[in-house]
Residue, then its C-alpha position, 0 to 999 in steps of 0.5 A: x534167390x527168392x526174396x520173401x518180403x514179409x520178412x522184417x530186416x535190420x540195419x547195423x549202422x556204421x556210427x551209432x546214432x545219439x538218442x535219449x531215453x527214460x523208463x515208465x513204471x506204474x506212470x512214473x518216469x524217469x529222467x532221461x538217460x543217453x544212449x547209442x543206437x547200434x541197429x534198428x528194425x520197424x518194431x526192434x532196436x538195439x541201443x547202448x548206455x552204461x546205466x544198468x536197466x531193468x529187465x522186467x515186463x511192467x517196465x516200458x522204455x520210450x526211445x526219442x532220436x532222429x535217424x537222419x539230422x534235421x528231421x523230427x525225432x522219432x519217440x517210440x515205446x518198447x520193452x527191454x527183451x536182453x541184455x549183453x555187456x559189450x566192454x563198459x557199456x551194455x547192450x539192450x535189445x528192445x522190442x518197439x511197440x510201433x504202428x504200422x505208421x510209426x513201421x512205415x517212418x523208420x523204413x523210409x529214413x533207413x532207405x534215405x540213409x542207405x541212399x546218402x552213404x551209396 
């Protein structure tokens, strides 16, 4: 099988990892909100609340969580791309808008993760 390595990929956790949340609208901001992330990429992530959030382009969402404990938390900027109701929560799919250092960060902490459950 041919591997194509410029293919972005995504990993599913086991047990959804805690983080909060807050949405910024014309440089206002709201306060934080908790939420469990389900699966991440270097530039998406999939993350559940039971708060209602809005679906509109000039709103940006900044995610803060830490993928493994004891490390600094990541704080990434995205857009909310959709939403689906999964029992009383509702699932966000969000596009981060991340560098490629910020890429490199969340690639390195899931091979750290793959490493610790092996």
């Amino acid at each position: 099988m041919k591997i194509k390595r410029n293919e972005s990929f995504r990993y599913q956790f086991t047990e959804p990892i805690t983080g909060e949340f807050y949405l910024v609208k014309e440089g206002r901001r709201t306060p934080a909100g908790l939420m469990k992330i389900h699966n991440i990429s270097p530039s998406g992530i999939a993350i559940a609340t039971p708060l209602k959030l809005p679906l509109t382009r000039s709103t940006s969402i900044v995610v803060e969580f830490s993928l493994l404990s004891g490390t600094e938390p990541l704080k990434l900027t995205g857009r909310i791309l959709h939403e689906k109701m999964v029992s009383a929560q509702r699932l966000y799919g969000l596009h981060l808008e991340t560098t490629k250092e910020e890429q490199q960060q969340i690639i390195e902490a899931i091979k750290q993760i793959v490493k610790q459950t092996q």
